[in-house]
Backbone as numpy.savetxt, mean C-alpha at the origin, in Angstrom:
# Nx Ny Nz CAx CAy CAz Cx Cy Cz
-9.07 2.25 19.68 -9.83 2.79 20.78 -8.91 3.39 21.84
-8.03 2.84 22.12 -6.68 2.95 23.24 -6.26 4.79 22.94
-6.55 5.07 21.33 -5.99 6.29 21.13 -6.92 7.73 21.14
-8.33 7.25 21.36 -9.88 8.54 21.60 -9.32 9.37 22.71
-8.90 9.15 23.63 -8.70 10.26 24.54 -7.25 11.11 24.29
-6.25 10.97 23.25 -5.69 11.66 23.13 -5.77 12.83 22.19
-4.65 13.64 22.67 -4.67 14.86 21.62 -3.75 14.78 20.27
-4.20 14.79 18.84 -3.24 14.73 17.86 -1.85 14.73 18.28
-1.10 15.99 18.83 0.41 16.50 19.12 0.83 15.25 19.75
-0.09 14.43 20.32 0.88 13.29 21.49 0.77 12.52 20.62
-0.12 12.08 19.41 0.48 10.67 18.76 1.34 10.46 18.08
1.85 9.34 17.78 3.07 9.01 16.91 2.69 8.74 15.28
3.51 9.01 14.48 2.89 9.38 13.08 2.60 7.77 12.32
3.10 6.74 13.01 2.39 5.52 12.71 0.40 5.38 13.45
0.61 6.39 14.63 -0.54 6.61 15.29 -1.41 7.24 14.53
-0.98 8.59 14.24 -1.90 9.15 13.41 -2.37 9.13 11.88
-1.52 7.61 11.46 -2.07 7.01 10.11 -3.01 6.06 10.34
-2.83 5.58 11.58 -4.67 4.47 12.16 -5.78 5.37 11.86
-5.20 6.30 13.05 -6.50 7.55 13.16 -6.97 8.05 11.62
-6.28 8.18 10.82 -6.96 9.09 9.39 -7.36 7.40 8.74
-6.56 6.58 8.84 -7.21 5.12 8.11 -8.62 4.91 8.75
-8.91 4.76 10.00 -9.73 4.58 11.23 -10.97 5.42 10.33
-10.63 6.73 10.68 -11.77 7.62 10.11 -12.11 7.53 8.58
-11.35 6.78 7.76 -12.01 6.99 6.57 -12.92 5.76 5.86
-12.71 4.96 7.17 -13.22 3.36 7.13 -14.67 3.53 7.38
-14.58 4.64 8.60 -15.93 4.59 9.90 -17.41 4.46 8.91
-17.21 5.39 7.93 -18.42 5.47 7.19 -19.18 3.90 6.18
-18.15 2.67 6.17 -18.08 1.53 5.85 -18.33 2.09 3.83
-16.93 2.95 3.44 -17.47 2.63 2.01 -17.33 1.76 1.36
-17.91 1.96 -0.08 -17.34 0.73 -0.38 -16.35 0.46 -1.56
-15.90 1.84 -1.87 -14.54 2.30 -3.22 -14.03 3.32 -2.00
-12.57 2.84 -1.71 -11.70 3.80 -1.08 -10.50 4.46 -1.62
-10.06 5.43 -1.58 -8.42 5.78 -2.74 -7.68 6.01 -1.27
-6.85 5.61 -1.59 -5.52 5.57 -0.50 -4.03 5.81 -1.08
-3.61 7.27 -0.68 -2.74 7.75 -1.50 -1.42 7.80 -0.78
-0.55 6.64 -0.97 0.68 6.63 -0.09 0.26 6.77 1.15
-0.64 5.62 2.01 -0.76 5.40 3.49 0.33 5.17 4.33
1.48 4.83 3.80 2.53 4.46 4.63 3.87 4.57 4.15
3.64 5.91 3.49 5.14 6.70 3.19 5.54 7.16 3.88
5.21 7.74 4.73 6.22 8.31 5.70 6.32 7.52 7.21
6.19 6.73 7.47 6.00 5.56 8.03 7.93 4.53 8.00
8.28 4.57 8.99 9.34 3.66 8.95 8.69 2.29 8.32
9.87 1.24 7.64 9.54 -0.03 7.32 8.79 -1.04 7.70
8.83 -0.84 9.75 8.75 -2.67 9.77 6.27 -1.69 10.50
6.60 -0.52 10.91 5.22 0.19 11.12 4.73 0.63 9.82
4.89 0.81 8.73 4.43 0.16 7.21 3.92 -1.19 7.14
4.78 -1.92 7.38 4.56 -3.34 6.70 2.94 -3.70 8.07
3.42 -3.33 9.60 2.63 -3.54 10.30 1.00 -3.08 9.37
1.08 -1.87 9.59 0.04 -1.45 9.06 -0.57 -1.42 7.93
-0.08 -1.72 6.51 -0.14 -2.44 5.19 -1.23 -4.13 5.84
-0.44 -4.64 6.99 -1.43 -6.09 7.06 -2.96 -5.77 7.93
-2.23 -4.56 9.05 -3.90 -4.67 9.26 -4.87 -4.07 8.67
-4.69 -3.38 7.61 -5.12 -2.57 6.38 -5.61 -3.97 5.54
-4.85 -4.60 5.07 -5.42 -5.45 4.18 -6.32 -6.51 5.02
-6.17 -6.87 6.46 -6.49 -7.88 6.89 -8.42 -6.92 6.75
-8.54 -5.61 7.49 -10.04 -5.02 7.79 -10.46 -4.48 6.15
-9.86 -4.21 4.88 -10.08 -3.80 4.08 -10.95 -5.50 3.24
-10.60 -6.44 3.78 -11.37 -7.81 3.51 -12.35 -7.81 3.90
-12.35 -7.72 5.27 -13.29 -8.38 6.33 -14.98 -6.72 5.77
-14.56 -6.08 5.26 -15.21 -4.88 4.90 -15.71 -5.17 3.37
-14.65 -5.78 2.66 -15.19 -5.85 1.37 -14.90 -4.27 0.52
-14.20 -3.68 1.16 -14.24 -2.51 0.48 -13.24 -2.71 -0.71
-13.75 -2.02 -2.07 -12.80 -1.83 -2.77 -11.90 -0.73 -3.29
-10.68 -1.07 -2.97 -9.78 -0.09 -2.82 -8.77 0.30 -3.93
-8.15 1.57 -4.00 -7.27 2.45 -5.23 -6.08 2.07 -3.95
-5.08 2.00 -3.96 -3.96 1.72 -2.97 -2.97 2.50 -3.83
-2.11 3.85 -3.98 -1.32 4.49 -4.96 -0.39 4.87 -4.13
0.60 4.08 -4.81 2.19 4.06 -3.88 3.15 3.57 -4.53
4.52 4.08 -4.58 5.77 3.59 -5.35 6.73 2.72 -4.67
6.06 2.25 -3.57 6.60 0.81 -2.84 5.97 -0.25 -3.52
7.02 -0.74 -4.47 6.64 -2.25 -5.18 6.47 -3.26 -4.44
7.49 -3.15 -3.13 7.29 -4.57 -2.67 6.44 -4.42 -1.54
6.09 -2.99 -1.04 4.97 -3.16 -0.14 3.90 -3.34 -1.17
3.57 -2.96 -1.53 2.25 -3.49 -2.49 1.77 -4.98 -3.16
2.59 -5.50 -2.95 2.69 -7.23 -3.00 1.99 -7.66 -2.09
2.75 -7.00 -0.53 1.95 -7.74 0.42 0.25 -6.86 1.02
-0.28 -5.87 0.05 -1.50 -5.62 -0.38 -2.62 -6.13 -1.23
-1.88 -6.07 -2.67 -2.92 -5.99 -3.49 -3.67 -7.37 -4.19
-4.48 -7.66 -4.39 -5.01 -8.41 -5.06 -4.82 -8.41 -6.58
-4.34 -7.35 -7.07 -4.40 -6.60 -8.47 -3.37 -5.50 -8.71
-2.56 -5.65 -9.57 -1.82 -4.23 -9.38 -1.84 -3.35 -11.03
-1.68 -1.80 -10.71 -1.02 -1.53 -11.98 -0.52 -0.78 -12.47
0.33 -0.65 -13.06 1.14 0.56 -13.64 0.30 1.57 -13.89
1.29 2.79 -13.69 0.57 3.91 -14.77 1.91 5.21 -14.74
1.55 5.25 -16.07 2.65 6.68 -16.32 1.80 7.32 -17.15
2.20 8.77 -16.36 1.46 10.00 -17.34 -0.19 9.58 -17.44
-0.41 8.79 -16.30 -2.44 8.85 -16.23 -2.80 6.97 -17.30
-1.97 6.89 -17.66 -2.17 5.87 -18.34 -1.72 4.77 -17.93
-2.88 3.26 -17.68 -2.15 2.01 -17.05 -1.62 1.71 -18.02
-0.20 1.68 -17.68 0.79 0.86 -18.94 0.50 -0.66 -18.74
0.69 -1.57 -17.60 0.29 -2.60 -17.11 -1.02 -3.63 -16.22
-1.22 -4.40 -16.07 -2.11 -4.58 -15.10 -1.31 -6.14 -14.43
-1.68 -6.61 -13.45 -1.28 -8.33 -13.21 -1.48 -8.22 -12.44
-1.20 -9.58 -11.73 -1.34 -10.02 -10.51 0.12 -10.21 -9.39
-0.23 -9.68 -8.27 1.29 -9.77 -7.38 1.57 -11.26 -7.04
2.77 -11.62 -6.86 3.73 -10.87 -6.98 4.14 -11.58 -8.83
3.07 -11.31 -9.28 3.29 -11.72 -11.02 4.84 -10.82 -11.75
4.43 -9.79 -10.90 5.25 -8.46 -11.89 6.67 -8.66 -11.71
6.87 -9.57 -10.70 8.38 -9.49 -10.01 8.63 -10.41 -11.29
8.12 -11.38 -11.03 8.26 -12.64 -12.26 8.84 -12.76 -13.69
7.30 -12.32 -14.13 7.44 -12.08 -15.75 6.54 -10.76 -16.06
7.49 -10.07 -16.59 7.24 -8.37 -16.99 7.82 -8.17 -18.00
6.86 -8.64 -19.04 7.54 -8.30 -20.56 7.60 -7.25 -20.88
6.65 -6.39 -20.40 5.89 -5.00 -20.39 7.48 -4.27 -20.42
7.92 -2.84 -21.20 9.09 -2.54 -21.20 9.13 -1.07 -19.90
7.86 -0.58 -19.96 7.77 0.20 -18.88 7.67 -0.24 -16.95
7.10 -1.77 -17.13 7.16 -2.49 -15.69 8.33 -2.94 -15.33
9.07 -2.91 -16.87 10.58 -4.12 -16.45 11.75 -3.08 -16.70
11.22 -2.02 -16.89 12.62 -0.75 -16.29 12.25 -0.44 -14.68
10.69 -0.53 -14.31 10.46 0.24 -12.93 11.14 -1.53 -12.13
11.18 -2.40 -12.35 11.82 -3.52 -11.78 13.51 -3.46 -11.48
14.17 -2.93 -12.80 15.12 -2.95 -12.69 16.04 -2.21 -12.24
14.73 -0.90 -11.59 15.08 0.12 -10.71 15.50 0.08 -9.56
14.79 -1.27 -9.00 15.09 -1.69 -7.22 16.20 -2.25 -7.34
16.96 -1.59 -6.07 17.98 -2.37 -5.64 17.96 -3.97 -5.51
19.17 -4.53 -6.24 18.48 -6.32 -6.55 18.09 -7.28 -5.07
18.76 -6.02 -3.98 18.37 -7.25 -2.76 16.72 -7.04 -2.32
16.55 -5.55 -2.59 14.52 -5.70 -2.53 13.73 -6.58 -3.37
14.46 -6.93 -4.97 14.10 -7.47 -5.85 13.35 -8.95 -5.39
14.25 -9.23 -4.58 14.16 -10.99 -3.19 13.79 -10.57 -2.34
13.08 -9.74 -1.68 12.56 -9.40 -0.27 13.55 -9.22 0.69
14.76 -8.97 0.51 15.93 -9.04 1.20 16.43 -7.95 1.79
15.25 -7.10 2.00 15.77 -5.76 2.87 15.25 -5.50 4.06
C-alpha cells in the first residue's frame, strides 16, 4: 500500500516485483505461472521476497508453476519440485529431497553444477 502513490521510475526493482506480484494476485487465482520472480533481484531481496511470496501464496491457496534456475532458492519455495529439459520433466521430488538423493542422471549433473558451498546453503 505504502507504494499506490508512486510513479513506476521512483521504485526500486525489488519494488516493482511486489507491484507486478501484487497485481497478479489481486484477481485471487487459483493456478499462477511465475517465471523467474526474483532474477534480477539481489540475494538477500530474493530470498526476502521468495518468503513473502510463499508465506500469501498459502494463505491464498493458490496453485503455483514457480520456473527458475535458482536451486536453492526454490527449496525455500516449493512444496514440489521438477526438472525439465527440452519441455520434458526429467524429475519430480520433494525439496530439499533433490539435494539429498538424486539418482536421476540429469538432476545429479544440474547438482553437481553448483558451486559446493551453495550445495550447504553456504553462500
Amino acid at each position: 500500500e505504502h507504494l499506490s502513490g508512486r510513479y513506476p521510475q521512483t521504485l526500486s526493482g525489488g519494488e516493482k516485483k511486489k507491484v507486478a506480484l501484487a497485481r497478479s494476485l489481486a484477481p485471487f487465482p487459483r493456478i499462477l505461472l511465475l517465471d523467474e520472480p526474483t532474477s534480477s533481484l539481489d540475494q538477500n531481496t530474493a530470498k526476502e521476497l521468495r518468503a513473502e511470496l510463499h508465506s500469501i501464496l498459502k494463505k491464498l491457496g493458490t496453485t503455483t508453476v514457480y520456473v527458475t534456475h535458482d536451486l536453492l532458492g526454490v527449496a525455500e519455495i516449493a512444496d514440489r519440485v521438477a526438472f525439465m529439459s527440452n519441455g520434458i520433466i526429467e524429475h519430480e521430488d520433494d525439496p530439499p529431497m533433490y539435494f539429498v538423493d538424486y539418482e536421476d542422471e540429469y538432476v545429479s549433473e544440474l547438482i553437481r553444477s553448483l558451486p559446493l558451498h551453495a550445495k550447504f546453503g553456504l553462500i
